[in-house]
C-alpha positions in Angstrom: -21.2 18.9 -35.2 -24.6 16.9 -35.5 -26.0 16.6 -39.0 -29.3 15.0 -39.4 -30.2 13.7 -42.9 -33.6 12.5 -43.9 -34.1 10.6 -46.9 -37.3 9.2 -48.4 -37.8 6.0 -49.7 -40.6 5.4 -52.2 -41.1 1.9 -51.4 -40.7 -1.0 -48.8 -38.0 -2.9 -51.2 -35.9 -0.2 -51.1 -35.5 0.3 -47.6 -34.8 -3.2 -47.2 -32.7 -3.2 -49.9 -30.5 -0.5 -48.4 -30.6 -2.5 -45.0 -29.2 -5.9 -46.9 -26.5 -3.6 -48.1 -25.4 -2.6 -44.8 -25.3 -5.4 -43.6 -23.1 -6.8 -46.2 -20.9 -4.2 -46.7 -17.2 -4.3 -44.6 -13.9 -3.5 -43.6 -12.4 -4.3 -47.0 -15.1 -2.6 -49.1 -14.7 0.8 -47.0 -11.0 0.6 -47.2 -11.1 -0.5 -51.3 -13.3 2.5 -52.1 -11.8 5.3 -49.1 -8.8 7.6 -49.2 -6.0 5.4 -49.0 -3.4 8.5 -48.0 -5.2 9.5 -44.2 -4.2 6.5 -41.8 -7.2 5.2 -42.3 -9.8 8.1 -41.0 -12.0 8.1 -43.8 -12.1 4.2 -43.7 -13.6 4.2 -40.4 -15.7 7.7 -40.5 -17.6 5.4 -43.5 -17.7 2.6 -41.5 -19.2 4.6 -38.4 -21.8 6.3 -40.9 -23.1 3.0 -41.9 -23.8 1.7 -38.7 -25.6 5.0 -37.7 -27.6 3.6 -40.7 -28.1 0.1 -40.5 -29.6 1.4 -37.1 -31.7 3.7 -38.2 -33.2 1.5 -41.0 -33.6 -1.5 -37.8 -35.8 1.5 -36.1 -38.4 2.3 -39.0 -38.4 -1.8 -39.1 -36.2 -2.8 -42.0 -33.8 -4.8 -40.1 -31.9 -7.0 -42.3 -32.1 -10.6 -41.9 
C-alpha cells in the first residue's frame, strides 16, 4: 500500500539541511539504529525510505551537494 506524506518546511535551510542528511546517512547508521532481530528488513525498508526522500528533496530543488 502507497502512503503519501507531505511535510512542510518553514525555510530553505531546512530543506537542505534534511537533503545533507540523506546524503550522509548509510548502511551502518540504518543498521546501528534498526531492529537488529528481523534479518535485516527494517535496515533496508529505512534505507529505501530515505532514498524516496533524498529524491523528493532533489525534485523541489534541494539536491545535496
Amino acid at each position: 500500500m502507497t502512503r503519501i506524506v507531505s511535510i512542510e518546511l518553514p525555510g530553505a535551510d531546512e530543506a537542505m539541511a534534511l537533503a545533507q542528511l540523506t546524503k550522509r546517512i548509510g548502511y551502518d547508521d540504518c543498521e546501528r539504529l534498526s531492529d537488529r532481530h528481523d534479518g535485516g528488513a527494517e535496515c533496508h525498508a529505512i534505507l529505501a525510505s530515505i532514498d524516496k526522500l533524498r529524491r523528493a528533496l532533489c525534485e523541489a530543488g534541494f539536491a545535496p551537494r
